[in-house]
C-alpha positions as MATLAB code, in Angstrom:
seq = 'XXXXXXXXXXXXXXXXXXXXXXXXXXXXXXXXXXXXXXXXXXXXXXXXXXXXXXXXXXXXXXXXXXX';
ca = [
    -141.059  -68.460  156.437;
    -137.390  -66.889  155.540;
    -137.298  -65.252  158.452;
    -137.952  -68.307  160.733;
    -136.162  -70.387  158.963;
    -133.379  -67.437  159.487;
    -133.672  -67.912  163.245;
    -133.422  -71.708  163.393;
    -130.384  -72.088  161.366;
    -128.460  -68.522  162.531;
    -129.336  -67.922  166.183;
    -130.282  -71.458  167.199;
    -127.889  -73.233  165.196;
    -129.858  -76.104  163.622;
    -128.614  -77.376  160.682;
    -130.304  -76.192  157.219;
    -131.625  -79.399  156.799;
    -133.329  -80.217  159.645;
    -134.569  -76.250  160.126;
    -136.300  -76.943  156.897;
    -137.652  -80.594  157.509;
    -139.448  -78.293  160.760;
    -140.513  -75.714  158.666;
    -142.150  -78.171  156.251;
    -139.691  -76.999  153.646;
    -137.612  -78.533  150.812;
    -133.837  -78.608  151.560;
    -133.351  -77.285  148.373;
    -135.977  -74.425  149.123;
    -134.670  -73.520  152.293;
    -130.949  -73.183  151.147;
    -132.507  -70.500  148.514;
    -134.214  -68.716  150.799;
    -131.078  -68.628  153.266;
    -128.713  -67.093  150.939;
    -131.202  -64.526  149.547;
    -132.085  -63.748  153.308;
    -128.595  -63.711  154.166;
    -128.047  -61.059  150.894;
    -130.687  -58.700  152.422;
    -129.176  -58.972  156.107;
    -125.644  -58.014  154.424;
    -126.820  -54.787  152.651;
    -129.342  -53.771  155.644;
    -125.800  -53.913  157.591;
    -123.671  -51.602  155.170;
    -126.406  -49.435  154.923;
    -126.626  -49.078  158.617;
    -122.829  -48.738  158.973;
    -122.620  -46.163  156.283;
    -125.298  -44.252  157.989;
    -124.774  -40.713  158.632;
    -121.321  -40.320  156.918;
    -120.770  -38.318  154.087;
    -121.140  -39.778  150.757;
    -118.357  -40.169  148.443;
    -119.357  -37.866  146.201;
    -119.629  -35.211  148.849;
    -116.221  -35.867  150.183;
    -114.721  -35.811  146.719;
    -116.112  -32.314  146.144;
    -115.300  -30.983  149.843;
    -111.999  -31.528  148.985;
    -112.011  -30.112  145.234;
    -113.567  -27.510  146.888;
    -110.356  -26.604  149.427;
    -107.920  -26.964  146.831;
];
């Protein structure tokens, strides 16, 4: 349901409202499910950005390490 709902109201643009009156949804149901959808989307994205690079920790001790 999130992730349809997701698709109506981010890649085809209809507004929350009516993506939820199609979905058979609450308003108020379908704005919660957005922004916890929208939450996972976010940290799926900085996880895949950060991906393959050192960690903080690493490069913090690499450079102890040369000192």
């Amino acid at each position: 349901m999130a992730r349809a709902l997701f698709n109506r109201v981010e890649v085809m643009k209809q507004p929350p409202t009516l993506a939820a009156r199609a979905l058979g949804i609450a308003s108020r149901d379908a704005t919660y499910l957005l922004s916890g959808l929208r939450e996972d989307v976010a940290i799926d994205f900085v996880r895949v950005m950060l991906a393959g690079r050192p960690s903080i920790d690493t490069t913090n001790q690499e450079e102890a390490d040369d000192e």
